[in-house]
N, C-alpha and C positions, 0 to 999 in steps of 0.2 A: 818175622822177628826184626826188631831194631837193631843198630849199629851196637848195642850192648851184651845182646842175643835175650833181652826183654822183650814184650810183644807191643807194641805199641800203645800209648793210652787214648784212652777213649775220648772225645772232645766233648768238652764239656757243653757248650750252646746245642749239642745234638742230644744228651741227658734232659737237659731241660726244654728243649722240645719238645720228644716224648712225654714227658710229663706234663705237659702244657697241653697237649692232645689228649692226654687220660681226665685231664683235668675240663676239658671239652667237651668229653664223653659224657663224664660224669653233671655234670648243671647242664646242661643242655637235655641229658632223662631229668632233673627232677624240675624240668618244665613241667613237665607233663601229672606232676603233682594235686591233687586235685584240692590243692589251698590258695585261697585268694591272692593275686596278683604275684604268683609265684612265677608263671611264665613270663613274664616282664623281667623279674631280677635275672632268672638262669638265664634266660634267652642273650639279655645282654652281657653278662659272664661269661657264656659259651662264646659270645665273636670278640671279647677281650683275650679269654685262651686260645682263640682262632686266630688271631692275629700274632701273638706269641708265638703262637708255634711254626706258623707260615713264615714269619719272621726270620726268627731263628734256625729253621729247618735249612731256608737257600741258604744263610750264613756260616752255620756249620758245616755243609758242604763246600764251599768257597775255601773254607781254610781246614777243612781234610783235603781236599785236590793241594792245597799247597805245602801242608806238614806233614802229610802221611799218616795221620792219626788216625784209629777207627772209629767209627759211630755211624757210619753210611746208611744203615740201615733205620735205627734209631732216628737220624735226622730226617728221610724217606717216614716214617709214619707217621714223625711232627705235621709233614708237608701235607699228607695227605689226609690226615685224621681234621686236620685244620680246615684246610682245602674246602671237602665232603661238607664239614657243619656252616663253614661260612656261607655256603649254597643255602643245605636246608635252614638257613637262619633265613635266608632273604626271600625263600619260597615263604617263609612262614609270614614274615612282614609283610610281604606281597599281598598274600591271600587276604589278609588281614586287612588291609588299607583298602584293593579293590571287592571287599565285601561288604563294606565300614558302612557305606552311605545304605545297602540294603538294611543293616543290623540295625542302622540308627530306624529306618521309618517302622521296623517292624517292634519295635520297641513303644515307638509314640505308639501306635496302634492298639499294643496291649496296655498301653498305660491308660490308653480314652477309653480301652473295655471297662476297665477294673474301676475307672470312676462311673460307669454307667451301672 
């Protein structure tokens, strides 16, 4: 309880964290959408909300340690929901880019079948 015997409020950058992390969640699955160039937009949306939320999560924390406001928890799964996708974003880029030059020759390949 605060100095009023209210319980203290909740910080607001640590609300919006979490939500920046559900929001994360959420484009980051409808990558996996099976409509054309879908996982390009979400994938980049997912580490737009990944960086929000990684953002905001240290910074809400920084000023709960200083105001004594609650959201500690809230700002901890901004962090970590963030965190988690920004990884698998870069695995997925990764995979992507070092598979790229196979994808391409196996494609001329089928393309020299289909005109023979």
């Amino acid at each position: 309880m605060g100095e009023t015997g209210r319980p203290p409020s909740t910080n607001r950058n640590a609300v919006i964290s979490s939500i920046a992390g559900a929001l994360t969640i959420a484009s980051f699955c409808l990558g996996v959408a099976p409509i054309p160039f879908t996982d390009v937009i979400c994938y980049s949306t997912s580490l737009l909300f990944a960086v929000i939320a990684l953002t905001l999560g240290f910074t809400s924390l920084l000023q709960i340690r200083q105001s004594g406001e609650s959201g500690r928890l809230l700002a901890w799964t901004g962090i970590m929901v963030g965190g988690l996708t920004m990884v698998a974003v870069l695995c997925i880029v990764s995979a992507i880019v070092l598979f790229f030059p196979s994808l391409e020759h196996y494609l001329q390949q089928a393309g020299m079948q289909l005109r023979h």
